[in-house]
N, C-alpha and C positions, 0 to 999 in steps of 0.2 A: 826854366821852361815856360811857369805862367809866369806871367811880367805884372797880373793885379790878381792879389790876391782874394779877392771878392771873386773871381772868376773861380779860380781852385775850391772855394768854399759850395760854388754852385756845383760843379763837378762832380764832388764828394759826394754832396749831398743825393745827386740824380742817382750815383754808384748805391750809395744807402740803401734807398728808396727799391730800385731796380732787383738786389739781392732780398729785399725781404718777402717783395713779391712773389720773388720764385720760390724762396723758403716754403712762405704759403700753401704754396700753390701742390709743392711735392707734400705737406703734412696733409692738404684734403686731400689728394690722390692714397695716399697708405692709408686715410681710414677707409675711407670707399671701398678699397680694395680688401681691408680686414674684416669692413662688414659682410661682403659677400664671401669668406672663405667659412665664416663660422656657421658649423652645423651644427643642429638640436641636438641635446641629449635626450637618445632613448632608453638610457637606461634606468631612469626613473621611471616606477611601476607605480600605477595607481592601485589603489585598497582593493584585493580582491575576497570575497566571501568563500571559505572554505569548512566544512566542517560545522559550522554555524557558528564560526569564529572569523570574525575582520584581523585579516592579516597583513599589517603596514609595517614597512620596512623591518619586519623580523619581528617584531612586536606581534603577539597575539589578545585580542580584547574580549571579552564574552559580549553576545548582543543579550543576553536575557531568556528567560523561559518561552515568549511567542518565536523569537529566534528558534529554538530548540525544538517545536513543536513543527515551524514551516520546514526546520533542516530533515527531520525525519518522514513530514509526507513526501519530502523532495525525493531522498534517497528509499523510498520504501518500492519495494520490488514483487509483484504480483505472485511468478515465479520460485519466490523463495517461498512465498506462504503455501502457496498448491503444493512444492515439496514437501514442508514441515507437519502440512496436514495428512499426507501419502504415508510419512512416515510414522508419526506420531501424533493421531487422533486427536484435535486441540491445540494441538502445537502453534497451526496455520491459524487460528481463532487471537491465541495471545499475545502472535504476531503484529496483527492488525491491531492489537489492542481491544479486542473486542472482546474481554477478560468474562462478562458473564455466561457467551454463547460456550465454553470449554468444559463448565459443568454439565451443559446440557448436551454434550455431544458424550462425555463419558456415560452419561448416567443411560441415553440411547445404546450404546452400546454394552452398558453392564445387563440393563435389562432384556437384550435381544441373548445374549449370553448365557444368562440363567433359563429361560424359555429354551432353549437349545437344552442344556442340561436336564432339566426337567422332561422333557419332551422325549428326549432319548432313552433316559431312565425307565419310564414308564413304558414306551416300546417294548425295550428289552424284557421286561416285565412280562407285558402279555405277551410277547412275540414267545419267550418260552415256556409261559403255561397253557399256550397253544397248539408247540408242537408236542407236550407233556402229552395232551389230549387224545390224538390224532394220529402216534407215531403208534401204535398198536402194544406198546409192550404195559402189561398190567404192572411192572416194577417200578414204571415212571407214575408218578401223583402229581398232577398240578399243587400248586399251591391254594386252591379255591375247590380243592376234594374233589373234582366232578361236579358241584354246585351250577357252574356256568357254562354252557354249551359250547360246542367249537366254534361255530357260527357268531357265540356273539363276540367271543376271544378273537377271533378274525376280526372283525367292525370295527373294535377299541383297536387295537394295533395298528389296521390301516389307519384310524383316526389319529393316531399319538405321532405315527410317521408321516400326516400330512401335516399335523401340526411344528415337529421339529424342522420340517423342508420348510415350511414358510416364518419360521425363527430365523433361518439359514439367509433366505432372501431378503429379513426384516434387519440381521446384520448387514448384510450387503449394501444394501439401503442409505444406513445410518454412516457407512463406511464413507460413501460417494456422496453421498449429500452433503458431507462435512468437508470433505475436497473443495465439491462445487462453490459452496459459501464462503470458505476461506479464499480463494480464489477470486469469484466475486465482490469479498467485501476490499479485497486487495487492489483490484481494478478501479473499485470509487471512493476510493481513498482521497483523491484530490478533486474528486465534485465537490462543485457549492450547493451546499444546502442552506445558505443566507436566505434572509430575509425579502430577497429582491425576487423570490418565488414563493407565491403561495398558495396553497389548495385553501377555499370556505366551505362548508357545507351549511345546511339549513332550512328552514320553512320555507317554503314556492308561498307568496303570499298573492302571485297569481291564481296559483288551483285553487288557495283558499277560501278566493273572491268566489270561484266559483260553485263552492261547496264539497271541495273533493281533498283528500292530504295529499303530500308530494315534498321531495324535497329538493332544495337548488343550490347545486354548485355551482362555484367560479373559483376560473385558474387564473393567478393576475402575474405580469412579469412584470414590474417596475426597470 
């Protein structure tokens, strides 16, 4: 069919050439086309902070003691300490951490406690070498023989029952105040009190100047 073989050779070759282009041409097209089919994986989780532990891939790391210290103002809960204090006087104090205020909220309420008892005692005391007095029958003797008049046994009685009513109030007192503070100190738990606030006090070296004392604050926010 070709009659010069130089011709067939060109033929070929054009046939060659022609097929690789197309080749080509179909391998750019499937990647193009695979590039856009491929989606991100989202199932890779970046490190998240729990517990005051970095949790990566199942792995748990400790961050260290400042770790441990920001994990627990994080989770500290105002609520929990006003209960613990409601319930158990101090509780809401060692809560916070506030471990010296616990003594002093027992010893406030040991003391209003014994005033209470004392105060009672002593009522009852005069309150019945009062009526010993007073009730007419010569069989009852106070314990003070008649020595003491009913008038004054009267005075000491009302005095010892206004003193246990205001032990009563003075518990009350110590009861809700230790609430409030636990509560409170619960709430500023996460204030700064850095450096970047500061109260000065000191010599006014203006009144000085002009012969008088005085003294000068300043409150600085950096």
């Amino acid at each position: 069919m070709w009659s010069d073989p130089c011709d067939l050779c060109r033929v070929k070759a054009a046939c060659f050439i022609s097929c690789s282009f197309m080749l080509l041409s179909s391998a750019f097209a499937q990647s193009d086309s695979l590039q856009q089919m491929v989606v991100p994986d989202t199932s890779v989780v970046a490190p998240v902070l729990s517990n005051g532990l970095i949790v990566d891939g199942g792995q748990q790391v400790s961050m260290g003691a400042d770790a441990d210290t920001l994990d627990w103002r994080a989770r500290h809960s105002p609520k929990k300490a006003t209960v613990l204090s409601a319930v158990i006087p101090g509780a809401g104090q060692i809560y916070n951490r506030k471990y010296w205020k616990a003594p002093i909220v027992w010893a406030g309420l040991g003391v209003s406690y014994w005033f209470i008892q004392n105060n009672n005692k002593e009522f009852k005391r005069y309150k019945s070498a009062y009526i010993a007095v007073v009730d007419g029958d010569p069989a009852t003797v106070d314990e003070f023989n008649g020595q003491v008049s009913s008038s004054s046994l009267l005075d000491v009685t009302n005095t010892y029952r206004k003193w246990r009513d205001l032990s009563y109030i003075a518990l009350g007192m110590v009861y809700v105040l230790n609430i409030v503070d636990a509560s409170v100190d619960a709430n500023f738990v996460r204030f700064d009190v850095g450096r970047d606030l500061t109260l000065g006090m000191g010599p006014s070296l203006e009144l000085a100047a002009q012969g008088n004392a005085g003294l000068h604050l300043s409150l600085a926010l950096r």
